[in-house]
C-alpha positions, 0 to 999 in steps of 0.5 A: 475476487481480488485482482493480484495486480492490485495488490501490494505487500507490505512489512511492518517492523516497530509499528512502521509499514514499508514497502519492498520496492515502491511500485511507480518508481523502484525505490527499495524500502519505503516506509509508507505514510500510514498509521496503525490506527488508521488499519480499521478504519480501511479495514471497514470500507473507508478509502486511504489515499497514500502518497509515495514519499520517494516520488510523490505518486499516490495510490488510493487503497481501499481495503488492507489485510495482513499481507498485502495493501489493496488498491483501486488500480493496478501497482503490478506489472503484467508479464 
């Protein structure tokens, strides 16, 4: 089972992902440095490590669906 807290949801519009809100330093809008050709190569198992462009924090993502990133740590805060 995944855990929820972590993962990310994510939009694409025009073949651009973005973020609602970075997870590390609340910048809203964000739009991910990851490509469209990419997606099946982290769908089959192949780890991505994403960079924030708002404050360079970096993410590794191991798997991606349609709605949200997953990662390897937690992105969510717990309530």
């Amino acid at each position: 089972m995944i855990p929820f807290e972590n993962t990310l949801p994510y939009d694409v519009i025009m073949n651009d992902y973005y973020v609602q809100q970075c997870p590390f330093c609340n910048a809203e809008h964000v739009l991910l440095p990851l490509k469209k050709k990419e997606i099946p190569d982290i769908q089959s198992g192949k780890k991505k490590l994403l960079v924030f462009p708002c404050c360079y924090s970096r993410l590794t993502i191991v798997n991606i669906d349609d709605d949200y990133l997953l990662a390897d740590s937690s992105v969510r805060k717990q309530a």
